[in-house]
C-alpha positions in Angstrom: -80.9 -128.3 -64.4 -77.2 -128.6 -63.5 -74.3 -127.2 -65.1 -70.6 -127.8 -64.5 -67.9 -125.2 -64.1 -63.9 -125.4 -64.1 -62.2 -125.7 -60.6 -59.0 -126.7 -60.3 -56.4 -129.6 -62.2 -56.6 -133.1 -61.8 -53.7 -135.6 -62.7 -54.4 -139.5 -63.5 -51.9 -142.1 -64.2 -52.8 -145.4 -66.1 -56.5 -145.1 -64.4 -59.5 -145.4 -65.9 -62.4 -142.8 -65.6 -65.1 -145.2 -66.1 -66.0 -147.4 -63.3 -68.9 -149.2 -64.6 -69.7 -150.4 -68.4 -67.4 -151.7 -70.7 -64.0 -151.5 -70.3 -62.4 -148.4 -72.1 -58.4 -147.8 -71.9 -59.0 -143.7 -70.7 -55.1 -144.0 -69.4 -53.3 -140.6 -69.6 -49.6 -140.8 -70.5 -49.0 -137.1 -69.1 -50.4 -134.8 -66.7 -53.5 -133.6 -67.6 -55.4 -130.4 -66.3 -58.7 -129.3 -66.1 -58.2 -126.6 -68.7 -57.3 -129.9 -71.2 -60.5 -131.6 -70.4 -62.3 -128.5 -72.1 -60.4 -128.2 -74.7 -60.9 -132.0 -75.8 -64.6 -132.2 -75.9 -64.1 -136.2 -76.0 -61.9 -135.9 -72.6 -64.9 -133.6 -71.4 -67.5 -135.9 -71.9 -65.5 -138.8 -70.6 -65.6 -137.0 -67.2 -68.9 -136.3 -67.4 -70.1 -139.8 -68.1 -68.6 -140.7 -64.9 -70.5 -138.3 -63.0 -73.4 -139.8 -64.7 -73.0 -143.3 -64.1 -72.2 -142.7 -60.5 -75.9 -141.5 -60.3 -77.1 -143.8 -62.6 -76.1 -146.3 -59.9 -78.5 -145.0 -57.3 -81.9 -146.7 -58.2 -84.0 -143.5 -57.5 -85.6 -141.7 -60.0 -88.6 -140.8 -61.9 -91.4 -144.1 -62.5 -93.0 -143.8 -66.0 -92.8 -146.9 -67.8 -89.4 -147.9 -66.2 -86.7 -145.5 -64.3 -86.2 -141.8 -65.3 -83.2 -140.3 -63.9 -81.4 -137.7 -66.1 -81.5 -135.8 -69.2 -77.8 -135.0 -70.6 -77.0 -132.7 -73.3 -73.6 -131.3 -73.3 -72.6 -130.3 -70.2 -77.1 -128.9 -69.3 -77.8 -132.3 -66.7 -81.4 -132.1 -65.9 -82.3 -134.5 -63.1 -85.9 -135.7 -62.4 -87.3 -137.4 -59.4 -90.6 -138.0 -57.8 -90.0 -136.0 -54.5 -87.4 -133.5 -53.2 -85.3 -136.1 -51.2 -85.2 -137.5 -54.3 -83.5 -134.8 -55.9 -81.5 -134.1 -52.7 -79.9 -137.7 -53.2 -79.3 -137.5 -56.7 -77.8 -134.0 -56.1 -75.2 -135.0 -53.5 -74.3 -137.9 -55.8 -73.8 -135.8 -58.6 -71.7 -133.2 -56.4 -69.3 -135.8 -54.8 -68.5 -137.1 -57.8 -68.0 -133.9 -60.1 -65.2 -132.7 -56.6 -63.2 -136.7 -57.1 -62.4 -135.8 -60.9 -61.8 -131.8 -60.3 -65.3 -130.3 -61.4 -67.8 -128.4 -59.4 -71.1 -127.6 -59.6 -71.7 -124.0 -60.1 -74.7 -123.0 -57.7 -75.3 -119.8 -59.9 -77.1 -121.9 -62.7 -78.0 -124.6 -61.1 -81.6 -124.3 -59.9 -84.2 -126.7 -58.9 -88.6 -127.1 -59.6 -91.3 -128.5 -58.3 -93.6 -129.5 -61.5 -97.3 -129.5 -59.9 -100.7 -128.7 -60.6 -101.4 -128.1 -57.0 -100.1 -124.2 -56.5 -101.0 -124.3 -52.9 -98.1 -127.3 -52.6 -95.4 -126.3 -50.1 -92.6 -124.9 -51.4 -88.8 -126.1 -49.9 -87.0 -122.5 -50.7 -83.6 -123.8 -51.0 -82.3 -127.0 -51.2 -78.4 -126.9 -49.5 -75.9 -129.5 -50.3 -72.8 -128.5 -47.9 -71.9 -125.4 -48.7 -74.3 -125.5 -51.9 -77.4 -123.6 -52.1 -79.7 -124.4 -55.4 -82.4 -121.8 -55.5 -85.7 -122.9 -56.2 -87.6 -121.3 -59.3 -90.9 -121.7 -61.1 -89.5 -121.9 -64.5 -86.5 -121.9 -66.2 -85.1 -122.8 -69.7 -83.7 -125.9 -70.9 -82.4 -126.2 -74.3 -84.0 -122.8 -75.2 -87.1 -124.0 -74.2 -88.8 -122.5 -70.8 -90.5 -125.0 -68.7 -92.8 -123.9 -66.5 -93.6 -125.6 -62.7 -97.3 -126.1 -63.6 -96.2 -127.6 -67.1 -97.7 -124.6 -69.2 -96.8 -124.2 -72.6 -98.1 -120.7 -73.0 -95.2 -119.2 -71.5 -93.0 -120.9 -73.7 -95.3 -119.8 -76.7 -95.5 -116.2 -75.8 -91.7 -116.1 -75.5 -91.6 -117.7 -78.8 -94.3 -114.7 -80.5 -91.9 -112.1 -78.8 -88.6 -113.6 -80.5 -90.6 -113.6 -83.9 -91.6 -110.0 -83.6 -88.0 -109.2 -83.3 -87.4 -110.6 -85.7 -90.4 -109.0 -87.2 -89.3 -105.5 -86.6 -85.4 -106.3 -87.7 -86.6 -106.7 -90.8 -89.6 -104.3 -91.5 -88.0 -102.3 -93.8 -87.6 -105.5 -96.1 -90.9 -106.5 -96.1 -92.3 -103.1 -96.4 -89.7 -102.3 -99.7 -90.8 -102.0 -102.8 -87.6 -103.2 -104.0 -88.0 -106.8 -103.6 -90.4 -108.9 -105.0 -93.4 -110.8 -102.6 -91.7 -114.2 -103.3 -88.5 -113.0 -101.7 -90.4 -111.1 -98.7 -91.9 -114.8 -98.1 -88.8 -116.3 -98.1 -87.2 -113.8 -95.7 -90.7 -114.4 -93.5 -89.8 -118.1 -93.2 -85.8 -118.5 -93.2 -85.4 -115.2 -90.5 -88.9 -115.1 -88.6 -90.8 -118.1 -88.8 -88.2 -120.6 -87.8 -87.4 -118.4 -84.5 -91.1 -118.8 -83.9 -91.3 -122.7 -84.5 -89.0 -123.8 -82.4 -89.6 -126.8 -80.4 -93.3 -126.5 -81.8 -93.2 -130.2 -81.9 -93.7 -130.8 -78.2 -96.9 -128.1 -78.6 -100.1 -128.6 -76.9 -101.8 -125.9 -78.4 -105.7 -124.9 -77.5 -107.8 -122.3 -79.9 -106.9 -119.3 -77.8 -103.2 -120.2 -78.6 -103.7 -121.2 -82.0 -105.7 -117.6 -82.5 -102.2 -115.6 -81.0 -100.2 -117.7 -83.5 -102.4 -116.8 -86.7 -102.7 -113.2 -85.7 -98.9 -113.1 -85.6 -98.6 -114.2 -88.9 -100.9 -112.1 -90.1 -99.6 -109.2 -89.6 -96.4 -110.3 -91.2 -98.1 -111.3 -94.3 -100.0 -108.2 -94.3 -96.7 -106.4 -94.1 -95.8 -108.2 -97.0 -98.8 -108.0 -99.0 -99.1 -104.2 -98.8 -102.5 -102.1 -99.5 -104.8 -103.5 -102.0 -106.7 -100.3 -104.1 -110.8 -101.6 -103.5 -112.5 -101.9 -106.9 -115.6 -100.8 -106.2 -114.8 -97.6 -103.9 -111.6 -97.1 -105.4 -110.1 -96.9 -102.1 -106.9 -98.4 -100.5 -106.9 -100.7 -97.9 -106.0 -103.7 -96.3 -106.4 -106.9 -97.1 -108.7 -109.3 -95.6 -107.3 -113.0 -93.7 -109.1 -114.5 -96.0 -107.3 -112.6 -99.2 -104.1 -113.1 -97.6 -103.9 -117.0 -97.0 -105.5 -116.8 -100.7 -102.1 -114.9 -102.0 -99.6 -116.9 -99.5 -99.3 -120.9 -101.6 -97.5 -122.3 -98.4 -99.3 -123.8 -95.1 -100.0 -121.3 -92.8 -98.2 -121.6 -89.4 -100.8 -123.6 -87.7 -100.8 -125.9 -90.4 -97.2 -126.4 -90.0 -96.8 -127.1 -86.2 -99.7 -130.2 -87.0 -97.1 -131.4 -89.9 -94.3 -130.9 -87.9 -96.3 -132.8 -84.4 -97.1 -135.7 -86.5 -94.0 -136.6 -87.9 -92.2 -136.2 -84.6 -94.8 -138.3 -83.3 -94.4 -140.7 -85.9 -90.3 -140.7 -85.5 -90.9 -141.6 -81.4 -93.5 -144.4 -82.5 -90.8 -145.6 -84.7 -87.8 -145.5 -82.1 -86.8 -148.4 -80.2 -88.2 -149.6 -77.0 -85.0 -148.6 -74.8 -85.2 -145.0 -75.7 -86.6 -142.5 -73.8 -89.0 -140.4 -75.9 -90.8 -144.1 -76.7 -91.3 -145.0 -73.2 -92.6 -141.3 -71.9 -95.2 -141.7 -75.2 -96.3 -145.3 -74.4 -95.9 -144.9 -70.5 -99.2 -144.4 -68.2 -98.7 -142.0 -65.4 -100.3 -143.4 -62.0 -102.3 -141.5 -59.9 -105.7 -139.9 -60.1 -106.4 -136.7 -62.5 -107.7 -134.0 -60.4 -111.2 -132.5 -60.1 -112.8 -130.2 -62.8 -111.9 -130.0 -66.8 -109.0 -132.4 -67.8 -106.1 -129.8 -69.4 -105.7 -130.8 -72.9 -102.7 -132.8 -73.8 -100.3 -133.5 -76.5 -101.6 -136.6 -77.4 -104.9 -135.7 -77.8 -103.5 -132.9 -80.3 -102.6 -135.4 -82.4 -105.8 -137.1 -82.1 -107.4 -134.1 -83.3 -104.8 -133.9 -86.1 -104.9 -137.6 -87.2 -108.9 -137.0 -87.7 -108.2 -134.1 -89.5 -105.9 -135.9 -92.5 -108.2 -138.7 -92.5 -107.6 -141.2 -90.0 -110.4 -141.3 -87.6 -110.4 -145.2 -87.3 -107.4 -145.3 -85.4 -107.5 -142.7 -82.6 -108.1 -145.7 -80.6 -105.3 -147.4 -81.7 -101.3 -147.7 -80.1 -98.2 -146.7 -81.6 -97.2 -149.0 -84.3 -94.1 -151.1 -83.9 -93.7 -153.3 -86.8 -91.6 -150.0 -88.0 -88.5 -150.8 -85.4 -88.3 -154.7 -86.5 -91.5 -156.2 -86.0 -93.1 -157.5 -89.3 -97.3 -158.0 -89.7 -99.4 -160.9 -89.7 -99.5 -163.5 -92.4 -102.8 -165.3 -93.2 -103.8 -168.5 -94.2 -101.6 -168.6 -97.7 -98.4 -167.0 -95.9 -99.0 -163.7 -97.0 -99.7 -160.3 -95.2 -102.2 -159.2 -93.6 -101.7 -155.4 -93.8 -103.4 -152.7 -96.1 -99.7 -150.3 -96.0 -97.7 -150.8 -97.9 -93.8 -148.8 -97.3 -91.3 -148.5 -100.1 -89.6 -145.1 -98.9 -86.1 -144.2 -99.2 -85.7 -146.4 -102.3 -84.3 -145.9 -105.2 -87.5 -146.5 -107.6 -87.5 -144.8 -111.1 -90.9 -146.3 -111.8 -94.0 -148.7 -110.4 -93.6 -150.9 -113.8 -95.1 -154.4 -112.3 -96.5 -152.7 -108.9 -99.7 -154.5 -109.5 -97.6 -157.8 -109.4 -95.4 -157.4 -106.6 -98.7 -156.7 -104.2 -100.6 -159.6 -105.2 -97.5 -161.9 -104.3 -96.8 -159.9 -101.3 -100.6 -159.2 -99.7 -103.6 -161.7 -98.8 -106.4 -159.0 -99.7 -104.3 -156.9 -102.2 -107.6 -154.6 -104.0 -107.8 -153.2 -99.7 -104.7 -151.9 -99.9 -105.1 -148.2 -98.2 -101.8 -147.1 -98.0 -98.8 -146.6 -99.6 -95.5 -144.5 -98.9 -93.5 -143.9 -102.2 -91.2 -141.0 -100.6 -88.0 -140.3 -101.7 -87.6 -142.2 -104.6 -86.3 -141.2 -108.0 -90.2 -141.3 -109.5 -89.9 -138.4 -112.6 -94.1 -139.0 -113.0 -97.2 -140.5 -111.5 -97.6 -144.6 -113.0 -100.9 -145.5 -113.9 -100.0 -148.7 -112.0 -101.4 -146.8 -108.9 -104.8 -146.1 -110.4 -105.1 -150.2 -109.9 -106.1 -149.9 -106.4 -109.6 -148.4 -105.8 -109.5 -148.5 -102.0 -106.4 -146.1 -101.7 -106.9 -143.5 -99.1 -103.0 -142.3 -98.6 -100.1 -141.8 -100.7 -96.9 -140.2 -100.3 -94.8 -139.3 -103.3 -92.8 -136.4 -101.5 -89.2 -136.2 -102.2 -89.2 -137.6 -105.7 -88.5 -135.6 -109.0 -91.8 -135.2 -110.6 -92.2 -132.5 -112.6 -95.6 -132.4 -114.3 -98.7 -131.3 -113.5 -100.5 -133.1 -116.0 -99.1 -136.5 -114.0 -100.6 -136.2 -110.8 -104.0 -135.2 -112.6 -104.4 -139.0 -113.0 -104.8 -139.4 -109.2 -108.3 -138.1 -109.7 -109.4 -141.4 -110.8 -108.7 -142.4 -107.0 -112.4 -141.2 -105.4 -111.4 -142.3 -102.0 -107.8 -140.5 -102.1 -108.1 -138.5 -98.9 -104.1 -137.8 -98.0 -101.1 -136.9 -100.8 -97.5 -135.7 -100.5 -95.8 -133.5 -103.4 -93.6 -131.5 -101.3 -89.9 -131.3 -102.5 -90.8 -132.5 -105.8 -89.7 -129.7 -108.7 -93.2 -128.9 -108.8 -93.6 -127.4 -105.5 -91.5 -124.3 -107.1 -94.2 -123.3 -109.2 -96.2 -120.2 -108.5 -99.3 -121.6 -106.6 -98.2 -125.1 -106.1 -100.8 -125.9 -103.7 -103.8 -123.9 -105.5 -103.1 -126.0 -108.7 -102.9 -129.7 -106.9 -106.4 -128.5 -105.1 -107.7 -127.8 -108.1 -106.5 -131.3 -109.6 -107.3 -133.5 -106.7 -111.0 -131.8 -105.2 -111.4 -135.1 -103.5 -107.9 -134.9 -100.8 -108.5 -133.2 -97.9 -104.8 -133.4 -96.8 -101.6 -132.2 -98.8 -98.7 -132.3 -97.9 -99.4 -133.4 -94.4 -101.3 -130.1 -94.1 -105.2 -130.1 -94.0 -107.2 -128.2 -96.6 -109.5 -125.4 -95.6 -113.0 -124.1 -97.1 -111.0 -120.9 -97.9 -108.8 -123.1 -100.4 -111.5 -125.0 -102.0 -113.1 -121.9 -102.8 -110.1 -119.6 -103.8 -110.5 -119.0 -107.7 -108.4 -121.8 -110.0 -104.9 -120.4 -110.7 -106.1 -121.2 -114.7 -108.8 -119.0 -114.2 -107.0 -116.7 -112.0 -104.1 -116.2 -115.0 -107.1 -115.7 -117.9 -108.8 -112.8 -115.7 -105.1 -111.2 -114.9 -104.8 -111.4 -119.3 -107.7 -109.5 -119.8 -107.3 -106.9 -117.9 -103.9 -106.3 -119.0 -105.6 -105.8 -122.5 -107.9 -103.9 -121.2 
């Protein structure tokens, strides 16, 4: 990881910064300084990019599906290679041309890491680039995110658990008051602590011992929340159980929401173009042997593991789709599709008034259809047009503006409806949101790209919950 520092003024008269790439006019009409360049963040980056390019230029690098050479953001360059002379090259590059346009590499934060399994690998010490010396260092942070030489994610976990319990203990007081109601305590719990503790949780690969810390964590927030519960057959207070607190807390627990949050990053790389990046690391095939003993478990088979969970076993096997980033599906024999999704998102639909009609013109085997992605739309209620396809396994209605229960209970029709999305619909703001579409829908076993647990299906009906509350209270 590099970063640059101020060093001295430069001055440039009708010359271009850019060497390479299309032509830009960068022609200064005065004398500029380096102090200018950080005050105009579009002069900064300017000078950066040709720092950039000049490395860019060299053809070394790391190989995984096509050349990786450097990660920019702002002025943090990380540079990978596949060897230390690698690095060395790159480096000296990147230092020669940072001194011809007045920058300098500040040896302070810049530090350099082998990433290897093997810890009995021999370690350089310093690399030294003139009168440069870049300390080697087995982790360090990038982004706010600490990446470790053997490729750990723990480390970066626990320091994510630590930043959540201070966070925790900032705001004790809160959660312990009986001054505010529970609903603002859990909306404190995820605005102040919970996204500290998420962050980056999309790049995860979590294992049970991991997911256990995580759960513990929360639960001893919600507990905070929650308070002591008096025992009604000892009369006794006490705590109460994990079980009685996921009961009392509507929203997915934390675990649940690093899978939704995985999965939809994963989906947003499937769905990028070839030329970026994050596609090319997730298709891309490292070479090389695995070492002996247990394979480590990685991020793609977590979303293995998660894509069985919300239904979708018949297609671990399968590639990223790319019909998403321009490519269209297969027509059959009468010029129609061969596909069972079907993706109307980001509309602005009001209704699914002649639905029926628009998938037998548009699909060759329209009663198979399996899928289909309604988000963000302007729907007010679920259309019985939807109850016209049997075979329907998924369907996404998040982001619309339905506000009835009574609506959705329809969906129960659907037998083989395994995966629905209600999130930012009004109904999510009603007390037990999640409880009551449970309740309605018995045969989903995802919601909201979250899956449902035993503890859920068994939790009492909020109906019935609400009648036995009444009677006491007359009691």
């Amino acid at each position: 990881m590099t970063a640059l520092s101020r060093r001295q003024g430069f001055r440039r008269d009708e010359h271009e910064i850019l060497e390479q790439g299309p032509p830009i006019d960068l022609s200064f009409k005065h004398a500029c300084t380096l102090e200018d360049i950080y005050d105009d963040p579009l002069l900064f980056n300017f000078a950066l990019e040709y720092t950039i390019r000049k490395i860019q230029a060299n053809t070394e690098g790391l190989e995984l599906n096509e050349l990786h050479q450097v990660l920019v953001y702002a002025d943090d360059v990380n540079m990978l290679g596949e060897n230390p002379q690698m690095i060395r090259g790159n480096a000296e590059i990147l230092v020669e041309a940072s001194k011809a346009i007045g920058l300098e590499v500040n040896p302070e934060k810049t530090k350099y890491m082998i990433m290897s399994r093997d810890q009995n690998i021999v370690r350089n010490g310093a690399i030294k680039i003139g009168d440069l010396s870049f300390k080697e260092v087995e982790k360090f942070k990038y982004l706010g995110a600490t990446v470790t030489n053997i490729n750990d994610t723990w480390e970066e976990i626990k320091h994510r658990i630590n930043m959540g319990n201070a966070c925790y203990y900032s705001v004790e007081k809160l959660l312990s008051s009986s001054l505010l109601s529970k609903n603002l305590k859990v909306r404190i719990y995820k605005t102040v602590i919970l996204l500290v503790v998420l962050y980056g949780c999309e790049t995860w690969t979590l294992t049970l011992r991991e997911e256990q810390r995580l759960r513990v964590f929360e639960n001893k927030v919600l507990s905070k929340i929650s308070g002591a519960k008096r025992d009604e057959v000892t009369g006794e207070w006490r705590k109460l159980h994990n079980t009685e607190l996921h009961a009392s807390y509507t929203s997915p627990d934390i675990i649940r929401t690093i899978k939704s949050r995985r999965l939809r990053w994963a989906g947003h790389v499937a769905r990028m173009g070839e030329s970026r990046n994050a596609y090319r690391v997730l298709v891309g095939r490292p070479e090389g042997k695995r070492p002996l003993g247990r394979p480590r478990r990685r991020w793609e088979d977590n979303i293995k593991m998660d894509l069985r969970e919300v239904g979708y076993d018949d297609l671990k096997n399968e590639r990223p789709r790319v019909f998403r980033v321009g490519h269209m599906p297969v027509r059959g024999s009468s010029m129609k599709y061969l596909t069972r999704s079907v993706w109307l998102n980001n509309n602005n639909l009001t209704n699914a008034r002649g639905f029926e009609n628009f998938i037998n013109s548009l699909l060759e085997q329209p009663s198979a259809l399996g899928w289909i992605d309604l988000s963000f739309n302007t729907f007010t209620e679920v259309d019985d047009e939807l109850l016209k396809f049997p075979n329907l396994r998924i369907l996404y209605l998040h982001g619309n503006s339905i506000q009835s229960l009574g609506s959705i209970e329809k969906l129960k029709k659907l037998d083989r409806l395994l995966t629905a999305t209600f999130h930012g619909n009004p109904i999510e703001s009603m007390p037990c949101y999640r409880s009551h579409i449970i309740n309605l829908l018995p045969q989903i076993n995802n919601l909201d790209f979250a899956p449902v647990v035993s503890s859920e299906r068994e939790a009492v009906p909020p109906q019935q919950n609400r009648k036995r509350h009444a009677s006491r209270n007359k009691n």
